[in-house]
N, C-alpha and C positions, 0 to 999 in steps of 0.2 A: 124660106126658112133656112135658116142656119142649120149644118148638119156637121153631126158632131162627128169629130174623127177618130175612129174605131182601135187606130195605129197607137195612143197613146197609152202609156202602162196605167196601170191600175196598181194601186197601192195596194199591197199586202201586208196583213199586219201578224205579227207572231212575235217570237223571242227574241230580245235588241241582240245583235250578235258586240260582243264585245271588241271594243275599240283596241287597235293595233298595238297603239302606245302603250296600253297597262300591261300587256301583255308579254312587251319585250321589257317594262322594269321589273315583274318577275323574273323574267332571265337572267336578269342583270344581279337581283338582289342572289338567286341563288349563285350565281357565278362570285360576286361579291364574300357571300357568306363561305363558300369554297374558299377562297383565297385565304380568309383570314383565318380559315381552319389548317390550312394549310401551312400560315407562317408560324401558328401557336406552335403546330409538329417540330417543324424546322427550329423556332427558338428554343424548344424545351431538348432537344435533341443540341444544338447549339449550348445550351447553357448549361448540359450533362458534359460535356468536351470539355465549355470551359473550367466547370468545376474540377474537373480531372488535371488538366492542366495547371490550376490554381494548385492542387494538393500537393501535386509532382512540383512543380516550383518550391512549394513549401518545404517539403520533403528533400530538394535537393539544395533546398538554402542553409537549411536547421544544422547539418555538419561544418560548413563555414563560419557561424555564428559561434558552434563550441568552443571551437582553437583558440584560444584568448589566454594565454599562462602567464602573463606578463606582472598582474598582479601578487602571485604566488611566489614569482621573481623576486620581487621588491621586498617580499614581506621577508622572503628569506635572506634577503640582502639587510633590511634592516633588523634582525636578530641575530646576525653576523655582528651587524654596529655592535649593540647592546651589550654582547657578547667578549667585546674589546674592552667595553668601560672599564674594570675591575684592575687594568693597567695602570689608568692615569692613578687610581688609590692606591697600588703599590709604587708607584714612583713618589708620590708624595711621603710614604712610609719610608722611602729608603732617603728622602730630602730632609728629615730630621735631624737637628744635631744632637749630638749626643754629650753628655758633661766630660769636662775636662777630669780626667783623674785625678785624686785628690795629691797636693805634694808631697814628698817624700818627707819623713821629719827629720830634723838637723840634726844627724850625728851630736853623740854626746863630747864635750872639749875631752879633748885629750888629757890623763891623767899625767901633773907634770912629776918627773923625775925625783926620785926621795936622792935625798942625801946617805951615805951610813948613817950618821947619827940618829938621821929621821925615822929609819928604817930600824932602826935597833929600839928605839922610842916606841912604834908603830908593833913593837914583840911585846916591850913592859907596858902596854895600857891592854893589850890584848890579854897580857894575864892577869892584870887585876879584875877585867871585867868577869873572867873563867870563877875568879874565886869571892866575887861580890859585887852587889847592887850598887853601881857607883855612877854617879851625875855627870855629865861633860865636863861642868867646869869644877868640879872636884878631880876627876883624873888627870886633867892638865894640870890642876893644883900641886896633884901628888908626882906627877913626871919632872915636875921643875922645881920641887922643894927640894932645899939643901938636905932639910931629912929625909928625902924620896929620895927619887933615882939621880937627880941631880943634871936634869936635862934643859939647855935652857928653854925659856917660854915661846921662842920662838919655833923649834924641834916639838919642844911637845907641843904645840897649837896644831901644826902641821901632822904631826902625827893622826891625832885624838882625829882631824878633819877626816883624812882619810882612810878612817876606821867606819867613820859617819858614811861618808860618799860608798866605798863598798858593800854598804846594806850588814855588815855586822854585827850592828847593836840598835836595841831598841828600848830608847830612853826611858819610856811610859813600863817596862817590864822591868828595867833598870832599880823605879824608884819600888815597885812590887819588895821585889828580891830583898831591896835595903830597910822597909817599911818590915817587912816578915823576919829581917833579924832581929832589929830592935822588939819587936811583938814575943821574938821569943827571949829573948833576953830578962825583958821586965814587961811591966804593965801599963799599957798606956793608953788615955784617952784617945779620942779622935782628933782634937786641933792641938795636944801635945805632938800627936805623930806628924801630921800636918808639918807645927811648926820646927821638929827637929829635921826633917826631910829637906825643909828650904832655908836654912839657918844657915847664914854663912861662917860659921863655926863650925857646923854640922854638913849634910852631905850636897849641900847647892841644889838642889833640883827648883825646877821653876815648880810652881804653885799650882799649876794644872796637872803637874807630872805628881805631884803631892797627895793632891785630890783625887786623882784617878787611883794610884795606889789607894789611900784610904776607901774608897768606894769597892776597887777589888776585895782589900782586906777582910769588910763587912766592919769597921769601927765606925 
């Protein structure tokens, strides 16, 4: 017979003891889960720095960035310009011309030289005009009539002119004067007086000198 040998184990059965391997990947995982706890610390501690760092940069850039006047330069340089304009518009005000002054007016001709005679002529019409309403060409009538003063027509023309030129007499008052003798004298219509005024028998006055008279007179 075969005989069994006694030396050999005998199995025992109980609790599986757990295997090596599972045991060292728990290790592993808490050594794992440590690390990464570890770098979370480290990054958030890290990223508090950097944030500090970030600020402080900002903080000492922010002064650098204000300095900037260059602007404020220019603007005040161009209101300087601006400022200038008002030049060129008085230069063109004083570019203006201006009118010539108007000319001087010509001297009056020179009054020519009386003769005696003329001059003495120039005394008898002045007093007839003192003592009556007398026409131009009736006082040259009467300065050169043989029954006048006996002046020739050339002396009295000259004369009687230059009684005219000096503003001494005025014709249109002349025929008044001569028109109000006659009116007191006698009675007379209005183109009787008319035409004894410009009669050349009577006292020469032109016919507007006549009419203006009559119109003064009220006939």
């Amino acid at each position: 017979m075969t005989q069994h040998n006694n030396d050999m184990p005998t199995a025992q059965w109980g609790q599986p003891t757990p295997p090596q391997g599972r045991k060292g990947w728990s290790r592993r995982r808490k050594i794992v889960v440590g690390g990464v706890a570890a770098f979370d610390i480290l990054g958030g501690i890290g990223a508090a720095m950097g944030g500090s760092d970030t600020e402080t940069k900002e903080v000492n850039a922010s002064p650098t960035s204000v300095s900037a006047p260059a602007p404020v330069e220019q603007a005040v340089a161009e209101q300087a310009t601006v400022a200038q304009a008002p030049a060129t518009a008085t230069q063109v005000v004083d570019t203006t011309t201006t009118e010539a002054p108007a000319p001087a007016p010509e001297p009056a001709p020179a009054t020519p030289s009386l003769t005696s005679s003329q001059r003495n002529a120039v005394r008898a019409g002045e007093t007839y005009l003192d003592m009556m309403g007398m026409s131009k060409q009736g006082l040259i009538r009467q300065l050169s009539s043989d029954a006048g003063d006996g002046f020739s027509v050339q002396d009295a023309t000259v004369a009687v002119n230059h009684i005219e030129q000096q503003g001494d007499v005025d014709w249109n008052e002349e025929a008044v004067q001569a028109g109000q003798t006659y009116l007191d004298m006698m009675g007379m219509s209005r183109s009787g007086l008319i035409q004894q005024l410009t009669s050349d028998a009577g006292d020469q006055f032109t016919l507007e000198q006549a009419t203006y008279a009559a119109d003064q007179l009220g006939v």
